[in-house]
C-alpha positions as CSV (number, residue, x, y, z in Angstrom):
1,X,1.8,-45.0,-14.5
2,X,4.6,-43.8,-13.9
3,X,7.8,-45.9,-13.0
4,X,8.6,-45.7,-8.9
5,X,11.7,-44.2,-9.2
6,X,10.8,-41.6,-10.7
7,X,7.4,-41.3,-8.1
8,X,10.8,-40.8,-6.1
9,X,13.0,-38.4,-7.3
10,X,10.0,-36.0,-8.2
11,X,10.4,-34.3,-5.0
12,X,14.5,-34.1,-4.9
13,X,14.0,-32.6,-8.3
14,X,12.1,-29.9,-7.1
15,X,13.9,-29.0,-3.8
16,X,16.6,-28.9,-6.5
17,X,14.8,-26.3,-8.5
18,X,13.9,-24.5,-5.8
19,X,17.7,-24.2,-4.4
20,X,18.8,-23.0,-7.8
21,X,16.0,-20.6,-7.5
22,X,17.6,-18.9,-4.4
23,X,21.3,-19.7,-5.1
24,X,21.1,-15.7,-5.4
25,X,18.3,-14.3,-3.4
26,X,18.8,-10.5,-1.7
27,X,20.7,-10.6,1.5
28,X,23.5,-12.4,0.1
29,X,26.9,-11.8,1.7
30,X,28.6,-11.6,-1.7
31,X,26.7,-8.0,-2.3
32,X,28.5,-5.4,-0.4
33,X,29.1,-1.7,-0.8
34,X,32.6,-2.2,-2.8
35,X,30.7,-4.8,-5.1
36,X,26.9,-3.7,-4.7
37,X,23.9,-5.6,-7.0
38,X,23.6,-4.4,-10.2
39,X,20.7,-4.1,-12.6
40,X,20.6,-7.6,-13.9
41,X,20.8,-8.7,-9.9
42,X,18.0,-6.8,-9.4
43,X,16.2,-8.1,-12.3
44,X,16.8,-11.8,-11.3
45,X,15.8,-10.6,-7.6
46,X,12.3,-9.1,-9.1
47,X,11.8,-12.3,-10.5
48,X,12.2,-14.5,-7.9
49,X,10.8,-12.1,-4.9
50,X,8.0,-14.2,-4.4
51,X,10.0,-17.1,-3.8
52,X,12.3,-15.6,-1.7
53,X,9.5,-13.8,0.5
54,X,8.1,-17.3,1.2
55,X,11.5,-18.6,2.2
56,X,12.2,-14.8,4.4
57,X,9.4,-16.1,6.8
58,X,11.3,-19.2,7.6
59,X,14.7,-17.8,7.7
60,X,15.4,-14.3,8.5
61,X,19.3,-14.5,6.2
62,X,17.3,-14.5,3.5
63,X,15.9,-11.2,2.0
64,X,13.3,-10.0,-0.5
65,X,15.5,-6.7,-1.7
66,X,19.4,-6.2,-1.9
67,X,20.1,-3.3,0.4
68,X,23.8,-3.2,-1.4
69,X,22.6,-2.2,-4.8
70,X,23.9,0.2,-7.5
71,X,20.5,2.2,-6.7
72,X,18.3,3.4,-9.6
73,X,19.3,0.9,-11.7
74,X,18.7,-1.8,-9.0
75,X,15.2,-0.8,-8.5
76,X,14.9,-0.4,-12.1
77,X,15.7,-4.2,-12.8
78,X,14.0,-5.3,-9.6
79,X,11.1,-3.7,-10.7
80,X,10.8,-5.0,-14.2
81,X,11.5,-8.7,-12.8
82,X,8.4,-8.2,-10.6
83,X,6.3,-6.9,-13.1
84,X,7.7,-9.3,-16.0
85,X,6.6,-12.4,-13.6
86,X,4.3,-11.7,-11.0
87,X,2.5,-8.1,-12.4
88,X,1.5,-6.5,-15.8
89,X,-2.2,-8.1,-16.0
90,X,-3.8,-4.8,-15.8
91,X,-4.2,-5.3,-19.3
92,X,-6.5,-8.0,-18.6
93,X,-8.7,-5.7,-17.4
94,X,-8.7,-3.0,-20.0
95,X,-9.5,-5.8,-22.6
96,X,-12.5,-6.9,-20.6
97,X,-13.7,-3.5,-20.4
98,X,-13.5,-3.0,-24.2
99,X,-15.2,-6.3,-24.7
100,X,-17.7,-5.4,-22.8
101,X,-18.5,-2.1,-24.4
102,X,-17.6,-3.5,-27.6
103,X,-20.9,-6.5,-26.3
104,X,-22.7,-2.9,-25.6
105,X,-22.4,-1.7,-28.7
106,X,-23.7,-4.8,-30.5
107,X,-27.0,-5.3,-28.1
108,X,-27.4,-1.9,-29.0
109,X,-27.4,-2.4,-32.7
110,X,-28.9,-5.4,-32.2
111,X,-32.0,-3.5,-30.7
112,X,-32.1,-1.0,-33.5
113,X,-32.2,-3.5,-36.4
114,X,-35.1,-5.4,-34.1
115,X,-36.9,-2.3,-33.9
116,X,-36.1,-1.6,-37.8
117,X,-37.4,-5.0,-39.0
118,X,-40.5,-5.1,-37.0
119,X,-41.9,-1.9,-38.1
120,X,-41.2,-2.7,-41.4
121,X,-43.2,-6.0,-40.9
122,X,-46.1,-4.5,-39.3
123,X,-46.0,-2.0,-42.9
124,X,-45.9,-5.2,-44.7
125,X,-48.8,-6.7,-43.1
126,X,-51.0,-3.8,-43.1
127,X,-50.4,-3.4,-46.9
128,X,-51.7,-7.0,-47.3
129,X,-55.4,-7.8,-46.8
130,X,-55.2,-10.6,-44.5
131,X,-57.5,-11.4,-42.2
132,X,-54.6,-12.9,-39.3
133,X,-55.9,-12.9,-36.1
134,X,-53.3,-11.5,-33.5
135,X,-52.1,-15.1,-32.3
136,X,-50.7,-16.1,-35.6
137,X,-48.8,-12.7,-36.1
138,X,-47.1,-13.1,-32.8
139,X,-46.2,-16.7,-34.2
140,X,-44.5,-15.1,-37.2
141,X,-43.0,-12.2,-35.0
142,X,-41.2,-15.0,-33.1
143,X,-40.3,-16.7,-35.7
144,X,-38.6,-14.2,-37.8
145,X,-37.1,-13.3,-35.3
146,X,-35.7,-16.0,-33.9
147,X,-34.6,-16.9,-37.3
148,X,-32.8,-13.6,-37.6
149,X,-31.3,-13.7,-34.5
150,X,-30.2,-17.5,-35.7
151,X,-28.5,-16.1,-38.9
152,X,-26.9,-12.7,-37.0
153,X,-25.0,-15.2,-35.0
154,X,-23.8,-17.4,-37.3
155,X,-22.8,-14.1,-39.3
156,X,-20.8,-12.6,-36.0
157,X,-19.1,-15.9,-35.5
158,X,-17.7,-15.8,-38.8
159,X,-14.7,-13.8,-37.8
């Protein structure tokens, strides 16, 4: 395991962290109309505005937005922070959405070869005199295609 002191000074370490975090939340006295927050200020603020809301319920000095700021670059920043760490995974979505009609597209062609291969079967068999009895051509139905299915997976999952 690990050693006790450090068991110790895990916590100090992050109260730490988190203090650095806020050295410069919104609401600072520092920002004021002849020296308002700027775009990176507003960027660093967008970044830690989750952080600093938490720490806004418990202390009322500390504030989520600078109201002292340059404005549209300000907002700019702010907003890129908050999107660079907390937002921006609506992309997540539109890639699930192709996938999904990227799947559709595959069962769909997956359906059509099935279709394909089985009529061309049942010409196959009806050109052959055999005397099968219905039981064993559903045994060789499922097993051609289970075997095709077998090797159209293993063909997919090469890429």
């Amino acid at each position: 395991m690990y050693p006790l002191r450090f068991r110790l000074s895990k916590p100090f370490i992050i109260i730490a962290l988190l203090f650095l975090l806020t050295a410069c939340t919104a609401g600072d006295p520092q920002f004021t109309q002849d020296s308002p927050a700027g775009f990176w200020y507003g960027l660093w603020h967008g970044v830690i505005a989750f952080i600093s809301l938490i720490i806004h319920l418990f202390n009322e000095n500390v504030a989520v937005y600078e109201v002292s700021n340059t404005g549209g670059w300000y907002d700019f920043g702010f907003l890129l922070g908050v999107i660079f760490v907390w937002g921006g995974s609506s992309h997540v979505s539109c890639k699930s959405a192709v996938k999904r009609k990227d799947e559709q597209e595959w069962e769909e062609i997956g359906d059509k070869v099935e279709i394909k291969v089985m009529r061309k079967l049942k010409e196959w068999s009806k050109d052959e005199d055999t005397t099968t009895q219905d039981k064993d051509w559903d045994d060789v139905c499922e097993k051609v295609e289970a075997k095709l299915k077998r090797k159209i997976r293993e063909w997919a999952e090469k890429d």
